[in-house]
Structures are given as C-alpha cells and as structure tokens.
C-alpha positions in Angstrom: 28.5 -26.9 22.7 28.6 -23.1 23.8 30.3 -22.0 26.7 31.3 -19.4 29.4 34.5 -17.5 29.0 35.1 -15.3 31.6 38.6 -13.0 31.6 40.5 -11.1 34.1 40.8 -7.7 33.2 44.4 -6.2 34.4 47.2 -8.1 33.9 45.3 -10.5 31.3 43.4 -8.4 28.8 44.9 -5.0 29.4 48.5 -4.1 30.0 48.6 -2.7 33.7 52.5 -1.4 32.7 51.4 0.7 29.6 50.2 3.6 31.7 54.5 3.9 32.7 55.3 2.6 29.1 53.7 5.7 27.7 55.9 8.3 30.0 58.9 6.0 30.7 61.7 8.9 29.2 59.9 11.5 31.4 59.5 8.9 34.7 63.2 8.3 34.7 65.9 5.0 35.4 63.0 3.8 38.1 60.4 3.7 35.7 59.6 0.1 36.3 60.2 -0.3 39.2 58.0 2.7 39.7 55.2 0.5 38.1 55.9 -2.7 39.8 55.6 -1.1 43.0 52.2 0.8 42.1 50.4 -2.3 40.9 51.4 -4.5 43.8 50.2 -1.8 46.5 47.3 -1.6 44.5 46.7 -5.4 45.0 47.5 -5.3 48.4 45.1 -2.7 49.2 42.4 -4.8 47.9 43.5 -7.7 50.0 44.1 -6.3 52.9 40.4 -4.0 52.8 38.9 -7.2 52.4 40.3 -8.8 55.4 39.5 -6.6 57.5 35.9 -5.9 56.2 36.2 -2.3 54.6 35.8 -1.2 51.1 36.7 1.7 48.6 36.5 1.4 44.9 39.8 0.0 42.7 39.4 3.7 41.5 40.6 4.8 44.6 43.1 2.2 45.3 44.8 2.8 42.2 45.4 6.7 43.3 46.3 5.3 46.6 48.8 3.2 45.0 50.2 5.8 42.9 50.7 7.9 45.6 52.5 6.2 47.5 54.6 4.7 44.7 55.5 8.5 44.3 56.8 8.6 47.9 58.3 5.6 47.4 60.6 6.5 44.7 61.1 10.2 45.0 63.3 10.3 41.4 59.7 10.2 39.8 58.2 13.4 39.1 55.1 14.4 41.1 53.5 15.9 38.1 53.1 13.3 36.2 49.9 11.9 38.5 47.3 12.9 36.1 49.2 11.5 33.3 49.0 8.6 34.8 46.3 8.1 35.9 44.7 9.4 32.9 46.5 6.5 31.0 45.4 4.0 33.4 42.1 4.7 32.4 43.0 4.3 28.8 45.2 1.2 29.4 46.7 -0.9 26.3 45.3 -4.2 25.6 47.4 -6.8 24.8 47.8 -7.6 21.1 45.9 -10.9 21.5 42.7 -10.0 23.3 40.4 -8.3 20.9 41.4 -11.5 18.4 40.6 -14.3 21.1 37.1 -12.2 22.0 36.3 -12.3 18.4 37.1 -15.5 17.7 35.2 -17.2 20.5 32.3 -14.8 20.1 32.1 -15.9 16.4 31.6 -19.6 17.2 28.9 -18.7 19.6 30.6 -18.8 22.8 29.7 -16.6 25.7 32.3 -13.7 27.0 32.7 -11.8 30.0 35.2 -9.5 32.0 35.1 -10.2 36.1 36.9 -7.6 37.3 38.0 -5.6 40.5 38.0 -2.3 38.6 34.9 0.0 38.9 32.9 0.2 36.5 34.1 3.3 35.5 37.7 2.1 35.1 36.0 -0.9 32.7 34.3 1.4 31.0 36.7 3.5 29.7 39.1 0.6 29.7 36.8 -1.7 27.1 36.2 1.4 25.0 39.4 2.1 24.3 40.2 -1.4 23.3 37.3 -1.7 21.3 35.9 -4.6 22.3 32.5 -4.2 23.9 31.3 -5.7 20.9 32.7 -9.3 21.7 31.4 -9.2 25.1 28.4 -10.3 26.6 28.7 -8.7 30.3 31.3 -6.8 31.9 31.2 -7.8 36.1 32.9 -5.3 38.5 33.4 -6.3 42.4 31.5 -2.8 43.5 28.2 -3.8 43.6 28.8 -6.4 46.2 32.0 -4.1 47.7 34.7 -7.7 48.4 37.7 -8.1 46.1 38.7 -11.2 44.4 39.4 -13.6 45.8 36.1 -14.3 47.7 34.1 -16.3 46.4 31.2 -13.7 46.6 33.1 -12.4 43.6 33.0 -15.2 41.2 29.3 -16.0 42.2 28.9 -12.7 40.3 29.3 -15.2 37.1 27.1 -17.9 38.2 24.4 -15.8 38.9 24.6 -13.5 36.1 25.0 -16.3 33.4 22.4 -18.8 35.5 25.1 -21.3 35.3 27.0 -24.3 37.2 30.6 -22.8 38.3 31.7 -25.8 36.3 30.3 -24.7 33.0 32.7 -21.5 32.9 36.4 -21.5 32.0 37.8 -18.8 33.9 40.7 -17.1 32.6 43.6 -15.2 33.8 47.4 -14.0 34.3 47.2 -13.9 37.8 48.2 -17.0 39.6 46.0 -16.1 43.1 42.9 -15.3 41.0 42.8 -18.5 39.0 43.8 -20.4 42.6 40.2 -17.9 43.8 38.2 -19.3 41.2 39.9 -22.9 40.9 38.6 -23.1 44.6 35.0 -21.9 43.4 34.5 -24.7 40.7 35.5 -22.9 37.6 37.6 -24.4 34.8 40.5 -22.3 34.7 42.9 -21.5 32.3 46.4 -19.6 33.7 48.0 -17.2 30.9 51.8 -17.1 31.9 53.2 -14.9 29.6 56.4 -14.0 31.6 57.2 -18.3 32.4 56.5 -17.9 36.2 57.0 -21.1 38.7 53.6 -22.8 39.8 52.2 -21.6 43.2 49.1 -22.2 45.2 46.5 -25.3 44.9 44.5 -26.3 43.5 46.5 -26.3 39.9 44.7 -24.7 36.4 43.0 -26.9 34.4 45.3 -25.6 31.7 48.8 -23.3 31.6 48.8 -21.5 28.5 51.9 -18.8 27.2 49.2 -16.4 25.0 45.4 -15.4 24.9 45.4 -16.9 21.6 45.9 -20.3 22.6 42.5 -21.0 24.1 40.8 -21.7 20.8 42.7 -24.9 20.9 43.8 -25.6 24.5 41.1 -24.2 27.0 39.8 -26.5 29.8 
C-alpha cells in the first residue's frame, strides 16, 4: 500500500555545513565552529520567535545567524557574507537523498519536504539538488508564520495530503523535530548519521544511520 513520506529539509536532505565546506581555506582554523555556531542561533531564533509569538522568515534568521556568528568569531572574514549566504541558498544534498526520493517515488509512494525554510530558500535549495521531480509538495512554515515544533506545523501535512497523522512516516536528522512530530501522531523515522545518544520522548518509530535505509527499515 502507498504511503506518505515526509523529510526534513536542513540537516536531513541538504547539508546545512556545505555552505562553510565550500570556503573553509578562506574562513580560517574556526571554520566549524563558525558553522556550528551559525546553525544553532539560527534554530534558536526560530524557537525562541515562536515562544514569544513573533515571526520573521528562516530567510531572515539565517542572516541573523550569520551575523552574529561573524561577531562571534571575529578571525572570520566579514566579506565573505554574501558567499555564504549565496551558498546557503545553493546548499549540497547529501549523497543519498535524490536516490531514496527516487526510489520511493518509483514504487508509488507519496513525497514531501516540511520545512522551516521560506519558500524561497526551498526553492532554490530543491533546484539545485535536482529533485523536484521526486516530490509531490514542498511545505514551508510561512504561510501559517510558527516554527516547528508546533504542531500547527505538521498539520500542514495532514491537511495538504487529506490524511490521518498516522498514515505519514515523518523523517528526519533532528532529534527535537522527530520528538515534534512523534507527539503529533506521525510515524517517524530518526536519521543519526553522526551516532548521537537518544533524547526526548516519545522515542522514533525507527533509528536509522543513512537515507537509504528506509526502503527496508521505515516505520
């Protein structure tokens, strides 16, 4: 029977480090560290506007972020901002995503991205990996203006797909979104690519080291 894949975007199908990886001679020794520091403001941005009932796009955040990740580390050149940001736009996908969105496309499941980014950022982001072809809707947070994890967010599936939360597999390499949509009813699948210790209830469905292993290990 068919069903509902729906991915994380940063962190599980495109590289959130490649933007650094592309200028790490010209960033210098803090280079990641740099990039650490960047994405986890950028996250807590989202958080934190949420909370307290304010929103501006992940667009936004992400120059935020940057920013201050430049303050923050002052042996990183200034000038490279646009670079990076330009490259953030054009992020790297991780070797296994295009296969796994072929693959389940091909045996007739559905596919979707549910994503904090704008839907600019998405744009530009699923062009340059080339795989708007395997996917049947890509859902930003904007048009409802809440960050994951509110469960306002992964209604955007339900709604959109006219479907039971329990009839999606959720899937992603961030621990608190899977927890999000765990706590919604999705099946969820956790890709822990780096071997991280469990946190937060309730637990995924399924803990899986690659993409790739979905086809024969999803929830």
């Amino acid at each position: 029977m068919p069903r509902t894949f729906v991915f994380d975007a940063y962190g599980t199908l495109f590289d959130v480090h490649a933007a650094i990886g592309r200028y790490r001679a010209a960033a210098g020794p803090d280079a990641d560290r740099f990039s650490e520091f960047w994405r986890s403001k950028q996250l807590e941005y989202s958080w934190t506007l949420t909370l307290a009932g304010r929103y501006l796009d992940f667009w936004t955040l992400t120059e935020r972020a940057l920013d201050l990740a430049f303050a923050r580390f002052s042996s990183v050149d200034k000038a490279l901002k646009p670079k990076l940001l330009g490259a953030y736009l054009a992020l790297d996908a991780f070797p296994d995503a295009r296969a796994i969105l072929r693959d389940l496309k091909a045996r007739g499941d559905a596919t979707a991205i549910l994503s904090n980014g704008s839907p600019n950022m998405l744009a530009a982001a699923v062009e340059t990996a080339g795989i708007g072809g395997h996917l049947d809707a890509v859902l930003s947070v904007d048009p409802i203006r809440l960050y994951k994890p509110r469960p306002e967010v992964y209604a955007l599936v339900t709604e959109r797909f006219k479907i039971a939360p329990g009839e999606a597999v959720f899937v992603s390499a961030n621990r608190w979104d899977v927890m999000g949509a765990a706590a919604f009813g999705f099946r969820t699948a956790w890709i822990n690519r780096t071997h991280l210790p469990a946190e937060y209830e309730p637990p995924p469905d399924a803990m899986l080291a690659g993409l790739n292993e979905l086809i024969t290990s999803a929830p």
